[in-house]
N, C-alpha and C positions, 0 to 999 in steps of 0.2 A: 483477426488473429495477430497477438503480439511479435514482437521482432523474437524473442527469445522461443517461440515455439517454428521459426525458419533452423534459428541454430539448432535446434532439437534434431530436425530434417540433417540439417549441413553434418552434427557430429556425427548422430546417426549411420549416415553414408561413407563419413572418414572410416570411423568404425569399423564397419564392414571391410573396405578396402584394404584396411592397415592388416584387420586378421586374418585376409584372404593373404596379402602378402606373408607377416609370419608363416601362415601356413606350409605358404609355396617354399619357404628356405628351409622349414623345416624338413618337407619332404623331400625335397635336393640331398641336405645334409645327410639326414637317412639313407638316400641310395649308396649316395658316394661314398659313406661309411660305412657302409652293409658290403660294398663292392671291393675294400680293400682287403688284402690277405691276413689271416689270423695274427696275431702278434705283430704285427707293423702298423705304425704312426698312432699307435697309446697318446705319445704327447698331441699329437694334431685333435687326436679324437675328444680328451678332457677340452683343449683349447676350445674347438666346435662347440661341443656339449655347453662351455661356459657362455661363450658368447652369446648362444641362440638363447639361454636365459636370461641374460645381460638385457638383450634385446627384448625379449617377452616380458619380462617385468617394467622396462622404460616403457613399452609402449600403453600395459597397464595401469602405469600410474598415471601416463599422463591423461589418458581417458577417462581414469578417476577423478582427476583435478577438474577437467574441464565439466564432466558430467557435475559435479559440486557445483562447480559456477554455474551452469546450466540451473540444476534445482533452484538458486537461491535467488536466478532472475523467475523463475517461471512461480515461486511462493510470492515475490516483490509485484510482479503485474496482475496476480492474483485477487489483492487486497489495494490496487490503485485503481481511481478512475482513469479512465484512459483518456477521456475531453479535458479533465482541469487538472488532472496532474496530484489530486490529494487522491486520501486513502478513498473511498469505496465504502459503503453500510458493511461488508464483511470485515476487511480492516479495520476500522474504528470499533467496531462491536470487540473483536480482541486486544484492540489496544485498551480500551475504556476500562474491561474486565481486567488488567493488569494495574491501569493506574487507580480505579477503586480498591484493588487490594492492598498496594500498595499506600494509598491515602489513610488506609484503614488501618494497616501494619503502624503507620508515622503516626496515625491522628492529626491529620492536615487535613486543608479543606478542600475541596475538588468543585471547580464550577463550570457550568455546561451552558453554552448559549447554539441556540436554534435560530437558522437565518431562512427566511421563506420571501424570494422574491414576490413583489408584489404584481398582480395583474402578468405574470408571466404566459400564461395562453395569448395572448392579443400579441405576442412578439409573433410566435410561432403561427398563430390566424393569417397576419397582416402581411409579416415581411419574410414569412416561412421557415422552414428547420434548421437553413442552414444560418440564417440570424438568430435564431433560438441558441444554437451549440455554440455562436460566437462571444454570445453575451452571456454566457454561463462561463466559459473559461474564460472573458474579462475578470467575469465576480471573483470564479476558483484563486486569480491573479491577484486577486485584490486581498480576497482573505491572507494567502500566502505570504503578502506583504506586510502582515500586519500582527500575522502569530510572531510568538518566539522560541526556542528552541526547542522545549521539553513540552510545548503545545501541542494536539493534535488538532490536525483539520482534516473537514470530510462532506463528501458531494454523498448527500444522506439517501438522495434519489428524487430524480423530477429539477424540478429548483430549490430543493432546501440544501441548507447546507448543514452541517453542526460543527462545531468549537469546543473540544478538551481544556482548561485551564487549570494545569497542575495548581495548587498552592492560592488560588485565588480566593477572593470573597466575594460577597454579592456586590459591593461598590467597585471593586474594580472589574469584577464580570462586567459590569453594566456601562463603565467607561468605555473598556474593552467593544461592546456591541455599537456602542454608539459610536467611536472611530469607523467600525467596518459600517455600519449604517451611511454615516456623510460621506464615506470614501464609493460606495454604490451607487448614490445619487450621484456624484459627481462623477465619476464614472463616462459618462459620454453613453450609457448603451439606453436611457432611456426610463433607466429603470429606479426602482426602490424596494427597499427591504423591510419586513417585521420581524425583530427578533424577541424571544424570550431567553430569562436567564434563572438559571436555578442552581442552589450550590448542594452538596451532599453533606448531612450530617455525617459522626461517624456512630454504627457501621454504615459506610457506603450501599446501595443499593445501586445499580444500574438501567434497570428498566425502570424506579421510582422516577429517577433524575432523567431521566428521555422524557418521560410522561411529563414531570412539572414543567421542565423548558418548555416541549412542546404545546401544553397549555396556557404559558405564560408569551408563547407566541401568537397562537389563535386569540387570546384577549389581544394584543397588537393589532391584530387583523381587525377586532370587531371596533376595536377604538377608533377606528381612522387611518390604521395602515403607517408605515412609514415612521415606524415607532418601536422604544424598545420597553419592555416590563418584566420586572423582576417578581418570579414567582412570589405567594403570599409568604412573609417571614423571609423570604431571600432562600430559603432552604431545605428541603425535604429530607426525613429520615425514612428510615429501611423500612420496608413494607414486613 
């Protein structure tokens, strides 16, 4: 369970406390103003009146504020992986459907590279899961190193990873894999990577461009592993 569903707990509780309090001054204020003689302390009584709204409303907004914050970390850990620190297959799936539309609005190119450790079971066989989870968020670290701003990365599930490149072509998608490729090996976890790279014609398609990368990664694998291949043509249009 992420840190942001403790706060859920923690406001939760403030919450209640703070309204059980409102509550309690308001029923005070009531008596004691119920208990005074007709026509005496008007001014006391608006004053009362004011503040006890003064007070209900500060204490609503700020539960509102925080509840915002609240929502906007619990939508954030939603679409993160929580091991490497990128988006999550949910995240990436709506980030991708925003920067194809947008690729497609520009007519710019969109290119997607697919990273698939290689021989990844024999980490987890050998030296067990918690060297499996270690050498996945070495990789997650390495990729992060290696995107740039308007990039997406993402822990696709298992050991694969995938790469968003705004604006890219197939030659520098394929730079691109080949950095994060030598920067894996070198790595220290043991490991290597097969990537494929595929860029989006326009109109964009998104599951078109999953599939070619992904195919142009599985050739990687059958070639000898430890390699990267750019789908046929560099590019697939919309299904």
């Amino acid at each position: 369970m992420g840190p942001a569903a403790g706060d859920a707990r923690a406001i939760a509780r403030s919450a209640a406390g703070i309204y059980a309090g409102a509550m309690w001054v308001g029923v005070v204020h009531g008596l004691a103003l119920a208990a005074m003689p007709a026509g005496m302390g008007n001014v006391d009584r608006w004053v009362d009146v004011t503040v006890s709204v003064a007070v209900v409303g500060a204490v609503v907004r700020a539960l509102s504020e925080r509840s915002d914050r609240l929502v906007a970390r619990l939508v954030a850990e939603a679409r993160a992986d929580s091991l490497t620190g990128l988006l999550n297959r949910r995240g990436l799936e709506e980030r991708l459907a925003a920067e194809v539309a947008r690729a497609t609005r520009e007519r710019t190119s969109l290119a997607l590279v697919s990273l698939d450790l290689d021989h990844f079971k024999r980490v987890n066989d050998e030296q067990g899961h918690e060297a499996g989870d270690r050498a996945l968020a070495m990789v997650g670290a390495v990729i992060a190193d290696h995107v740039r701003g308007a990039d997406l990365a993402a822990r696709w599930g298992g050991e694969e990873f995938v790469v968003v490149l705004p604006g890219a072509d197939a030659p520098a998608a394929r730079v691109f894999a080949e950095r994060v490729r030598a920067a894996v090996a070198a790595s220290g976890t043991g490991l290597t990577a097969s990537a494929g790279v595929a860029v989006s014609d326009v109109p964009a398609d998104p599951p078109a461009l999953l599939a070619a990368a992904d195919a142009a990664m599985y050739a990687a694998k059958r070639t000898g592993r430890d390699r990267t291949v750019v789908a046929d043509g560099g590019s697939v249009a919309a299904a």
